[in-house]
N, CA, C and O atoms as CSV, one atom per row, in Angstrom:
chain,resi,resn,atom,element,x,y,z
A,1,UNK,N,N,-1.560,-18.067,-10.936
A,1,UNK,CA,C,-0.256,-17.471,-11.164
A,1,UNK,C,C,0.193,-16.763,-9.883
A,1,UNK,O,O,-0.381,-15.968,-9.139
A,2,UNK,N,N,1.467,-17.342,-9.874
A,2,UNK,CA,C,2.012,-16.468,-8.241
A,2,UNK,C,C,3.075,-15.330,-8.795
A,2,UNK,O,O,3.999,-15.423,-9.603
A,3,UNK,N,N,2.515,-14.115,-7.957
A,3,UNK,CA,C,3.296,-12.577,-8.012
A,3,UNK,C,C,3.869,-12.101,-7.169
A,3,UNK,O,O,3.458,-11.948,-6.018
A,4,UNK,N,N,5.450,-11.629,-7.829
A,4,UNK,CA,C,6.541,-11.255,-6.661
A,4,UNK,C,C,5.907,-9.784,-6.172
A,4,UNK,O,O,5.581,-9.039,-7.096
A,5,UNK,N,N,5.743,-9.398,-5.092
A,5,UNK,CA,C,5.664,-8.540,-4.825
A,5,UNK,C,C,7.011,-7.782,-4.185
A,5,UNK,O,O,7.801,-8.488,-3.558
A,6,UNK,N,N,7.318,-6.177,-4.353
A,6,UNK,CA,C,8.337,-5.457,-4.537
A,6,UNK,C,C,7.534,-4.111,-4.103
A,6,UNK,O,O,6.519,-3.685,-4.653
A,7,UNK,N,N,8.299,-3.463,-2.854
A,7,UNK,CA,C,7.625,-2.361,-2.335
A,7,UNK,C,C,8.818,-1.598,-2.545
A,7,UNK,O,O,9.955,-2.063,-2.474
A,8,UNK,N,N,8.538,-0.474,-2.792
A,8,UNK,CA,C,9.616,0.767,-2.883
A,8,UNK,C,C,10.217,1.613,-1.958
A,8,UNK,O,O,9.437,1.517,-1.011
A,9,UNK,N,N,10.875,2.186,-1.699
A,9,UNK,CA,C,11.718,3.451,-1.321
A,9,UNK,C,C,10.954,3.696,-0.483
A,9,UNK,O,O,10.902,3.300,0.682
A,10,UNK,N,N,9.892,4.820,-1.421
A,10,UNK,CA,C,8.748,5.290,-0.894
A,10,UNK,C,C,7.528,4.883,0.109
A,10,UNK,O,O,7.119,5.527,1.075
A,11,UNK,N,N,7.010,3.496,-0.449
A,11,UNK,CA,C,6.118,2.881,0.416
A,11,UNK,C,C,6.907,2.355,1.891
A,11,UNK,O,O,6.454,2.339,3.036
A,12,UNK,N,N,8.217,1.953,1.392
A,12,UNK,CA,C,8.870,1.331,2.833
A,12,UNK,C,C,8.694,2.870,3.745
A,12,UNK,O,O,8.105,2.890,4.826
A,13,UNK,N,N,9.296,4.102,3.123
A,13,UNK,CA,C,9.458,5.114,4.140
A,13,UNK,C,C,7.730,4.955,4.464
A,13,UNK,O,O,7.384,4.343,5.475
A,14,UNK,N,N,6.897,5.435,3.713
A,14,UNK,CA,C,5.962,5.523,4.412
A,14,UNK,C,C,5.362,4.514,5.304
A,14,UNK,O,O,4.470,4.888,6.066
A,15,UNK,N,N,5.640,3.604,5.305
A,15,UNK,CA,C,5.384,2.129,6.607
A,15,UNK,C,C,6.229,2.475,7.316
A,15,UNK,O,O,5.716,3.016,8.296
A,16,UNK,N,N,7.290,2.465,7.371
A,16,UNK,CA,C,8.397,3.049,8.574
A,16,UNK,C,C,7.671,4.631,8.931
A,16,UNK,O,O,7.489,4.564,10.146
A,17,UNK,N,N,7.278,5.720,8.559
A,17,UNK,CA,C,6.362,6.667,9.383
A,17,UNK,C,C,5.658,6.127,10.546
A,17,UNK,O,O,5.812,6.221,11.763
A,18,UNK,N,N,4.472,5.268,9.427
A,18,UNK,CA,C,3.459,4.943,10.395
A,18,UNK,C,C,3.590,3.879,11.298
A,18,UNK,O,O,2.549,3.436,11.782
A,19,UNK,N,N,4.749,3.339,11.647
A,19,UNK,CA,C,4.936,2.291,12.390
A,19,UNK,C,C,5.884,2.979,13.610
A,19,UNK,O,O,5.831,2.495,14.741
A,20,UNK,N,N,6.501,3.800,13.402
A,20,UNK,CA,C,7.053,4.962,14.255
A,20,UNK,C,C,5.748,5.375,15.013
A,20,UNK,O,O,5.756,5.201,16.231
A,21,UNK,N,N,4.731,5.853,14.486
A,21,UNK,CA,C,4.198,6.744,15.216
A,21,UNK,C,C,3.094,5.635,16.236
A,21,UNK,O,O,2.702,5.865,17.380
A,22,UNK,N,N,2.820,4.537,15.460
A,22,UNK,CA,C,1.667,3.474,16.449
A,22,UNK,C,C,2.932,2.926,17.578
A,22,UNK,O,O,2.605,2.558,18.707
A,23,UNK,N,N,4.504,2.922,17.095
A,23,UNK,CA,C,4.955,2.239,18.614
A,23,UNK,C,C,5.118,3.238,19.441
A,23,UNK,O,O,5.082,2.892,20.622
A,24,UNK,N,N,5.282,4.330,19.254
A,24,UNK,CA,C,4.995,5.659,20.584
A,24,UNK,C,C,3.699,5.525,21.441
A,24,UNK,O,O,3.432,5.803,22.610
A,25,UNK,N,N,3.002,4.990,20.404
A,25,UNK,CA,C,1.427,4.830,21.419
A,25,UNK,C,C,1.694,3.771,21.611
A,25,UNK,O,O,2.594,3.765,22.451
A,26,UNK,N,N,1.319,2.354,21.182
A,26,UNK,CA,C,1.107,0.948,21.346
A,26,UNK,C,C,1.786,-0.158,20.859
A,26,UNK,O,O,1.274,-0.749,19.908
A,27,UNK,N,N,2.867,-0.570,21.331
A,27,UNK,CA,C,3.607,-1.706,20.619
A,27,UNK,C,C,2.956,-2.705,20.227
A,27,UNK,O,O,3.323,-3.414,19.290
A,28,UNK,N,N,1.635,-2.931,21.070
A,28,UNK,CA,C,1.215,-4.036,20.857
A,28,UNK,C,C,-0.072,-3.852,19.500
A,28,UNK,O,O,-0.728,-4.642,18.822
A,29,UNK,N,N,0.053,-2.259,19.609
A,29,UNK,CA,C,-1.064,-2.136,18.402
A,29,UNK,C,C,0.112,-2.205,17.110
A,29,UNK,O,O,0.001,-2.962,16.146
A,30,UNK,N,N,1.029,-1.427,17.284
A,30,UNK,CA,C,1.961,-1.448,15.852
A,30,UNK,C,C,2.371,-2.789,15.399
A,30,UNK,O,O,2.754,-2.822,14.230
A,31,UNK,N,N,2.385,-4.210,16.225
A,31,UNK,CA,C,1.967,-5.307,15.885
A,31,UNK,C,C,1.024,-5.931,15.328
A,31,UNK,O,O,0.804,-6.910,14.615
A,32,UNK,N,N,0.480,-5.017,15.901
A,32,UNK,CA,C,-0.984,-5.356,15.197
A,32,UNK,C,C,-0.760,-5.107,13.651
A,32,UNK,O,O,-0.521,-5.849,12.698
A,33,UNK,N,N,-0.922,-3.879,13.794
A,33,UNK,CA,C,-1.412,-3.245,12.260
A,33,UNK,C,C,-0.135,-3.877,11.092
A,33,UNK,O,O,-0.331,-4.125,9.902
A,34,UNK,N,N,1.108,-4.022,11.815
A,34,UNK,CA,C,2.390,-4.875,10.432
A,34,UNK,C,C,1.889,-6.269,10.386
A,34,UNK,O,O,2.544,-6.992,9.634
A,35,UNK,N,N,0.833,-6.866,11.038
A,35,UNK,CA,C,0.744,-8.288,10.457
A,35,UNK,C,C,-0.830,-7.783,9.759
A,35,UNK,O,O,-1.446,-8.775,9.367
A,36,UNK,N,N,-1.326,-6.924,9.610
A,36,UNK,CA,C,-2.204,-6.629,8.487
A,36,UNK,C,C,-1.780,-6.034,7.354
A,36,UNK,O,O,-2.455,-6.141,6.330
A,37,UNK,N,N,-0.524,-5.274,7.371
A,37,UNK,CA,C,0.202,-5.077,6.557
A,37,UNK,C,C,0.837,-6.251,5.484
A,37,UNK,O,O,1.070,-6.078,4.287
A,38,UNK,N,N,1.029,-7.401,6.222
A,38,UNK,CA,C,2.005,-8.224,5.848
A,38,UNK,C,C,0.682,-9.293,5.214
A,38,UNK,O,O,0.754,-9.796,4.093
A,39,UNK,N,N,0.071,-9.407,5.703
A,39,UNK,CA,C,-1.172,-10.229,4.899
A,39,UNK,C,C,-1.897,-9.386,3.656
A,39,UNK,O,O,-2.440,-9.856,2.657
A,40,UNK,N,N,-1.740,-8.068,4.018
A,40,UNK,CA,C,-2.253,-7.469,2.667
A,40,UNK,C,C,-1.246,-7.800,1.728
A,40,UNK,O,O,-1.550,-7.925,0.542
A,41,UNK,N,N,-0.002,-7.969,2.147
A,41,UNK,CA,C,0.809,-8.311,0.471
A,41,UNK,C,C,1.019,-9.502,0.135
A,41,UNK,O,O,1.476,-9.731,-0.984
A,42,UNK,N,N,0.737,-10.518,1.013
A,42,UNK,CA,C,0.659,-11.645,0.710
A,42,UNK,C,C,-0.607,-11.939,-0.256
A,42,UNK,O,O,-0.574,-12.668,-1.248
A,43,UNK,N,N,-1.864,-11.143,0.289
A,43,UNK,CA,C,-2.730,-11.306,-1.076
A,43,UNK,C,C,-2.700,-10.473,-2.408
A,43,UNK,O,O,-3.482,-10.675,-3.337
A,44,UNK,N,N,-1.568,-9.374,-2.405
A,44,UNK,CA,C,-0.966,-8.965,-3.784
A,44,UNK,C,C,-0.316,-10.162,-4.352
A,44,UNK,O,O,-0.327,-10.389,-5.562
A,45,UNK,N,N,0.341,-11.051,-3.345
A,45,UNK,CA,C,1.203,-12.345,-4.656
A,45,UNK,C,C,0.659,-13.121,-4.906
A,45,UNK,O,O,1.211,-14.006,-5.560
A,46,UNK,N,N,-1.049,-13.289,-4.458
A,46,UNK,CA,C,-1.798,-14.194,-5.169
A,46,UNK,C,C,-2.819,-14.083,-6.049
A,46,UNK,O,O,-3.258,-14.907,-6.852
A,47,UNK,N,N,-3.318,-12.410,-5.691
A,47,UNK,CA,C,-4.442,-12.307,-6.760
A,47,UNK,C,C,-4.749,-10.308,-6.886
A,47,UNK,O,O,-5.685,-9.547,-6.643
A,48,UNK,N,N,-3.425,-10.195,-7.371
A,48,UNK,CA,C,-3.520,-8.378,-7.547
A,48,UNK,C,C,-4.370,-7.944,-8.219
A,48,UNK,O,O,-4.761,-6.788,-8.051
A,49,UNK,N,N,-4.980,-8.897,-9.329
A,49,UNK,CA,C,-5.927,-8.028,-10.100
A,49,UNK,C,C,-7.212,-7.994,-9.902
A,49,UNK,O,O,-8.131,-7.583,-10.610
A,50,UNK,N,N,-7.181,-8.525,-8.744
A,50,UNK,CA,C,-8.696,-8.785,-8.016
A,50,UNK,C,C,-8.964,-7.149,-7.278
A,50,UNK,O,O,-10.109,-6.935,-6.880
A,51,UNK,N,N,-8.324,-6.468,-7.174
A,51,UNK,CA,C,-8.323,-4.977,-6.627
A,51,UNK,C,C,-8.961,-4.018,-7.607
A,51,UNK,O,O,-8.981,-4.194,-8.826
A,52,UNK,N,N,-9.506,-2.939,-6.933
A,52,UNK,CA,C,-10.049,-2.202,-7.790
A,52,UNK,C,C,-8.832,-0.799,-8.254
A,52,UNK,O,O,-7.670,-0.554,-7.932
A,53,UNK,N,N,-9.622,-0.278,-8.953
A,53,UNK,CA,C,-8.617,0.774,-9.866
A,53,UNK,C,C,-8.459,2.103,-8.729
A,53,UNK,O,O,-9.439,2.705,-8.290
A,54,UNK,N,N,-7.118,2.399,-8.381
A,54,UNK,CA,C,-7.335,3.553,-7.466
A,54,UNK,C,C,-7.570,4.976,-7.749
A,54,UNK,O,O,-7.677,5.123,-8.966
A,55,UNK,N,N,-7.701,6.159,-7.060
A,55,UNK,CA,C,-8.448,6.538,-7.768
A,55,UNK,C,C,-7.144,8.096,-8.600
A,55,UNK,O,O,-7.398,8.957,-9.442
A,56,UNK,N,N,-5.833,7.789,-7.819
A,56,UNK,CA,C,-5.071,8.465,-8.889
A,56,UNK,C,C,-4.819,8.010,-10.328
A,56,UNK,O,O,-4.134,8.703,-11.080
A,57,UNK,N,N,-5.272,7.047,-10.653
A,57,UNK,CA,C,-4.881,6.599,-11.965
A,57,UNK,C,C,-5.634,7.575,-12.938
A,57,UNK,O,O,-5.471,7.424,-14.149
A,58,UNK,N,N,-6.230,8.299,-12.591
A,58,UNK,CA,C,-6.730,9.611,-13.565
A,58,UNK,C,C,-5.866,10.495,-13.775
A,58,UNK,O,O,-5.864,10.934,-14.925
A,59,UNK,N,N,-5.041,10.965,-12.993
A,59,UNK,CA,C,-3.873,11.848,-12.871
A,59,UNK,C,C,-2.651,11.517,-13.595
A,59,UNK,O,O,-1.812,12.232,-14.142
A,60,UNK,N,N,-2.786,9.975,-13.431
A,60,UNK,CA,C,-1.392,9.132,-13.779
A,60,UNK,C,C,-1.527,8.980,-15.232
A,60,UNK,O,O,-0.694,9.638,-15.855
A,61,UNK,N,N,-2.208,8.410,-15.826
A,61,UNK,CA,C,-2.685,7.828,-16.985
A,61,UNK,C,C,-1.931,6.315,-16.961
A,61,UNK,O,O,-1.414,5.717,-17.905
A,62,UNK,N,N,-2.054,5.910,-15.549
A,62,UNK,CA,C,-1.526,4.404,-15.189
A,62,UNK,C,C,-2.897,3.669,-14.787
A,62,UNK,O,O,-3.970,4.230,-14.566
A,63,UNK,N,N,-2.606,2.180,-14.737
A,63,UNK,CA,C,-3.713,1.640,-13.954
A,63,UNK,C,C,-2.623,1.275,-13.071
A,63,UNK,O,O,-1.633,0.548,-13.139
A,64,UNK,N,N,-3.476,2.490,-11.714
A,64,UNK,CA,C,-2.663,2.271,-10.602
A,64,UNK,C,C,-3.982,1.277,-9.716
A,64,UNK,O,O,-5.157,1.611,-9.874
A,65,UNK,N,N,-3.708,0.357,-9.025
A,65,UNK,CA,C,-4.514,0.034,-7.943
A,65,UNK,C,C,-4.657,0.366,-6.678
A,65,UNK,O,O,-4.059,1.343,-6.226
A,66,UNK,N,N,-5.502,-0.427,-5.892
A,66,UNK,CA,C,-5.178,0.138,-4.227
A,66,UNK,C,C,-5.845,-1.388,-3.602
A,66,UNK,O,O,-6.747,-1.943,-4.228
A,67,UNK,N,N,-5.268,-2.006,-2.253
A,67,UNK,CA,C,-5.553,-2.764,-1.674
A,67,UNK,C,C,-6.117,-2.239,-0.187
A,67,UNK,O,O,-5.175,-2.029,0.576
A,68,UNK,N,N,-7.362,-1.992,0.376
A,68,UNK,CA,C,-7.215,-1.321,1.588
A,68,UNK,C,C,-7.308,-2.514,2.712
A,68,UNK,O,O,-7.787,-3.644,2.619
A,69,UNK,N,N,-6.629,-1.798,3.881
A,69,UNK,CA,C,-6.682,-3.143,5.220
A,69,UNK,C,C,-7.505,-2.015,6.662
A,69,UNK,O,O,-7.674,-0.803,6.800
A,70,UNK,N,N,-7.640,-2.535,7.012
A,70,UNK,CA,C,-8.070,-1.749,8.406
A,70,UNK,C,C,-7.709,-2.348,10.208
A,70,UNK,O,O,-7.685,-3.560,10.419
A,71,UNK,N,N,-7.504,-1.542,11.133
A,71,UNK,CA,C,-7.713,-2.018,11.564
A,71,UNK,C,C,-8.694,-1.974,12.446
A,71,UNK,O,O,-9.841,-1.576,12.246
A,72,UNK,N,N,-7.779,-2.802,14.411
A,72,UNK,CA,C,-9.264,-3.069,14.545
A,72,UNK,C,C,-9.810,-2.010,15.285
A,72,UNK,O,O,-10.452,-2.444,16.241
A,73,UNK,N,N,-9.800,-0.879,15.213
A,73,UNK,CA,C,-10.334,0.044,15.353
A,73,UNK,C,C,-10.986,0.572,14.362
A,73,UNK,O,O,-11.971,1.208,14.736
A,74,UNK,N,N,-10.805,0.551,13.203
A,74,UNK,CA,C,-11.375,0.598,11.967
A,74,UNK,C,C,-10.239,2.079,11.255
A,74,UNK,O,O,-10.882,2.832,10.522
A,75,UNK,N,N,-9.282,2.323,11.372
A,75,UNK,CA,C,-8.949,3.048,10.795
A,75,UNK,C,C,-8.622,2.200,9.551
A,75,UNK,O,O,-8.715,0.973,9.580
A,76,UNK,N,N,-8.080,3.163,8.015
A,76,UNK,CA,C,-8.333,2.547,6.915
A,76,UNK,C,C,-6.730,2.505,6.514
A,76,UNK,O,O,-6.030,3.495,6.731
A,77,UNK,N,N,-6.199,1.338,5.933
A,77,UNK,CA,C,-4.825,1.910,5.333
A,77,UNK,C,C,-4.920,1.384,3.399
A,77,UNK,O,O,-5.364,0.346,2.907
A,78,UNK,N,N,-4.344,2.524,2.774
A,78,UNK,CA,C,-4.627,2.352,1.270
A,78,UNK,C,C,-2.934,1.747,0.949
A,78,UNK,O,O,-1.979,2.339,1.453
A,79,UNK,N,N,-2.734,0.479,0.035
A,79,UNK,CA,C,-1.746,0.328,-0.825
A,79,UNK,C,C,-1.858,0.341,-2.099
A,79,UNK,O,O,-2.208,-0.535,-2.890
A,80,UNK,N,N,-1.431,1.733,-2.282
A,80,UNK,CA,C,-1.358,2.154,-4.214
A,80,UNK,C,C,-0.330,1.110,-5.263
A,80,UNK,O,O,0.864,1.373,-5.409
A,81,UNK,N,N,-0.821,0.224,-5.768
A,81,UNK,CA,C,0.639,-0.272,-6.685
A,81,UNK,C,C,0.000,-0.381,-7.966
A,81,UNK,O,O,-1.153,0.016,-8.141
A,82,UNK,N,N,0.806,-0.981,-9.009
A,82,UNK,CA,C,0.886,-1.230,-10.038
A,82,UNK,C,C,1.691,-2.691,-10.569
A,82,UNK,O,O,2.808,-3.175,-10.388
A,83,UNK,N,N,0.161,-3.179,-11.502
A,83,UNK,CA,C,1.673,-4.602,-12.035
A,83,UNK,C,C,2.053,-4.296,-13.547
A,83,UNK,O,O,1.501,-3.683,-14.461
A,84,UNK,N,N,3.208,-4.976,-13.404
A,84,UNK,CA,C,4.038,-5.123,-14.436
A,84,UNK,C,C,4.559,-6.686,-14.996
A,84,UNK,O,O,5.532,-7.311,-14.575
A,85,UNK,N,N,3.854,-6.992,-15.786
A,85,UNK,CA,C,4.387,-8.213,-15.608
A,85,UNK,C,C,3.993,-9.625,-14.767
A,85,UNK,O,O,3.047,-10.341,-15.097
A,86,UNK,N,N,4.633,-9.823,-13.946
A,86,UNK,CA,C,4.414,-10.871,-12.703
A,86,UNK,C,C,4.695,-10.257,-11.632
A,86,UNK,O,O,4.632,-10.973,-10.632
A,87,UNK,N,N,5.125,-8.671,-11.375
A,87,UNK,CA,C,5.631,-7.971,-10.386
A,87,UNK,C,C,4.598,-7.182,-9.919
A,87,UNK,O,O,3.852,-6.609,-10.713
A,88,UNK,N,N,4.475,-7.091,-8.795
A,88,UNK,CA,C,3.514,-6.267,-8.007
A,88,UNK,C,C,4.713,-5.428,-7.147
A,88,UNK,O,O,5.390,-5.692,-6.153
A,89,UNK,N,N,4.566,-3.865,-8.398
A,89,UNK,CA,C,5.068,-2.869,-7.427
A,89,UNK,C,C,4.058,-1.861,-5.898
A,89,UNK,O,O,3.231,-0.950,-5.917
A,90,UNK,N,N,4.447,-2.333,-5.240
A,90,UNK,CA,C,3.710,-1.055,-4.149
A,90,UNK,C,C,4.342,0.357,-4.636
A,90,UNK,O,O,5.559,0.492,-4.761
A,91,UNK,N,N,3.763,1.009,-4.802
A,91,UNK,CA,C,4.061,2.200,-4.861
A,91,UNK,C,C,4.030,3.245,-3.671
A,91,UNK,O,O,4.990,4.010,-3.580
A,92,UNK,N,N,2.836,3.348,-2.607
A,92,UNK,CA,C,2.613,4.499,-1.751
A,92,UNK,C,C,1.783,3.781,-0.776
A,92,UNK,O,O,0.880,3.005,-1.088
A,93,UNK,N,N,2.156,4.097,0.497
A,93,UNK,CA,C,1.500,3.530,1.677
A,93,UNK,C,C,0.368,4.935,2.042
A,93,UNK,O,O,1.070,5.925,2.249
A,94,UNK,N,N,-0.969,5.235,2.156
A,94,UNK,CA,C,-1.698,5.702,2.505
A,94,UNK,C,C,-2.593,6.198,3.756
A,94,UNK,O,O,-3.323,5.233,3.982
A,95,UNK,N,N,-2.813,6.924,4.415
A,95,UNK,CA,C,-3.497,6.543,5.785
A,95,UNK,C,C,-5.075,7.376,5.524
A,95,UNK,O,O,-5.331,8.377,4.854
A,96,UNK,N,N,-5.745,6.704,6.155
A,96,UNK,CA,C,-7.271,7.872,6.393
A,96,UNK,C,C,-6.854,9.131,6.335
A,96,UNK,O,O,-5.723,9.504,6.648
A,97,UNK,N,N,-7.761,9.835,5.928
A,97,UNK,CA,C,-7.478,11.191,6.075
A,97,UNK,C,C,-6.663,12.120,5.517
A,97,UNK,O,O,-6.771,13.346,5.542
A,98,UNK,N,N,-5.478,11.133,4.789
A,98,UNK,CA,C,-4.856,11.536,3.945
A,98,UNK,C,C,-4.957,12.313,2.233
A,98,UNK,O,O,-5.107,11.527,1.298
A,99,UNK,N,N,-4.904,13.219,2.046
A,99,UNK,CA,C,-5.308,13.344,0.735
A,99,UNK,C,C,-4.386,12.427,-0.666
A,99,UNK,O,O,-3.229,12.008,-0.649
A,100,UNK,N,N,-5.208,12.364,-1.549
A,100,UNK,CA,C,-4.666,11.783,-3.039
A,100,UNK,C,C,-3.444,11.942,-3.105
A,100,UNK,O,O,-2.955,12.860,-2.447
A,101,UNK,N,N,-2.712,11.217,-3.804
A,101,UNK,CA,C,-1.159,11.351,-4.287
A,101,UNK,C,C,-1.566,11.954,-5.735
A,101,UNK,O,O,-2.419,11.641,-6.565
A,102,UNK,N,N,-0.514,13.017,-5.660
A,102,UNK,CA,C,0.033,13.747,-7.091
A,102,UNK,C,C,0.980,12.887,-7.851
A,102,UNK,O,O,1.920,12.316,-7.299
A,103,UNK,N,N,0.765,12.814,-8.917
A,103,UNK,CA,C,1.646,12.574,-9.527
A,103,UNK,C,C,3.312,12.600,-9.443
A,103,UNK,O,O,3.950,11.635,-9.866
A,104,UNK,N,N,3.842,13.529,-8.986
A,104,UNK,CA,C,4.660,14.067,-8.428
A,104,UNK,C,C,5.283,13.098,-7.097
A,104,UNK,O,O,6.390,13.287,-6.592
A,105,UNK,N,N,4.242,11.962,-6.640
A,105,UNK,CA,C,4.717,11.901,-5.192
A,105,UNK,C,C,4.776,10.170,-5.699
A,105,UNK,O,O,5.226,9.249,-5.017
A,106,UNK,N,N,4.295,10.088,-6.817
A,106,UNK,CA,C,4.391,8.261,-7.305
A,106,UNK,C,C,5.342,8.122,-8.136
A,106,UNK,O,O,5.442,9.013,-8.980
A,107,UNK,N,N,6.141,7.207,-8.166
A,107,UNK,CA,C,7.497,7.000,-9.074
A,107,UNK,C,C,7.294,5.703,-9.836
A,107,UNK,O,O,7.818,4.601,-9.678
A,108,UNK,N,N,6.194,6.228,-10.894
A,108,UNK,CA,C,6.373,4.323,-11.681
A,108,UNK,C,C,6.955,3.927,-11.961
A,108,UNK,O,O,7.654,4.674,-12.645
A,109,UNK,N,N,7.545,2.342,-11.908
A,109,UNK,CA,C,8.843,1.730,-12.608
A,109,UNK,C,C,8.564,1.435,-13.844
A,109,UNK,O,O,7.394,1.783,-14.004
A,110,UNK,N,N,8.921,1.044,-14.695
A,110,UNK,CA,C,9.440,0.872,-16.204
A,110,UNK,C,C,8.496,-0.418,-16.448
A,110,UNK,O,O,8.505,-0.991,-17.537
């Protein structure tokens, strides 16, 4: 089964952060890291439920997931979503070091 994937508000701002801040350092790294970006959601439209349960879904009382990518430096990046359906919402773009999302900071869709 193939899944539309649909990133939000939120996750776009937060990819637009972190893509701001890698082309101040490295254009050629912020290339980098959006075509690991872009392959991580390509394997949300083929097999989302292959991900494990993230770990706000205690907070949420959702089954939220997370897809992580790295790069090649090994830093870690988390994508929080949720499906609905045939839809793979992203919800929140994540970085190392970052603490948990509140409830408060995830907007589930319907």
């Amino acid at each position: 089964m193939r899944f539309t994937v649909e990133v939000t508000h939120r996750a776009e701002s937060d990819v637009s952060r972190v893509l701001q801040w890698l082309r101040e350092r490295s254009l050629r790294g912020a290339a980098h890291w959006l075509g690991r970006y872009h392959r991580a959601l390509k394997t949300l439209a083929t097999d989302p439920r292959g991900f494990g349960t993230a770990p706000e879904s205690l907070d949420c009382g959702e089954d939220l997931r997370e897809i992580s990518f790295k790069t090649r430096y090994g830093n870690v990046y988390r994508l929080v979503f949720v499906i609905r359906s045939n839809v793979v919402h992203v919800l929140r773009l994540r970085t190392s070091g970052q603490p948990l999302l509140s409830p408060t900071e995830i907007d589930i869709p319907e």
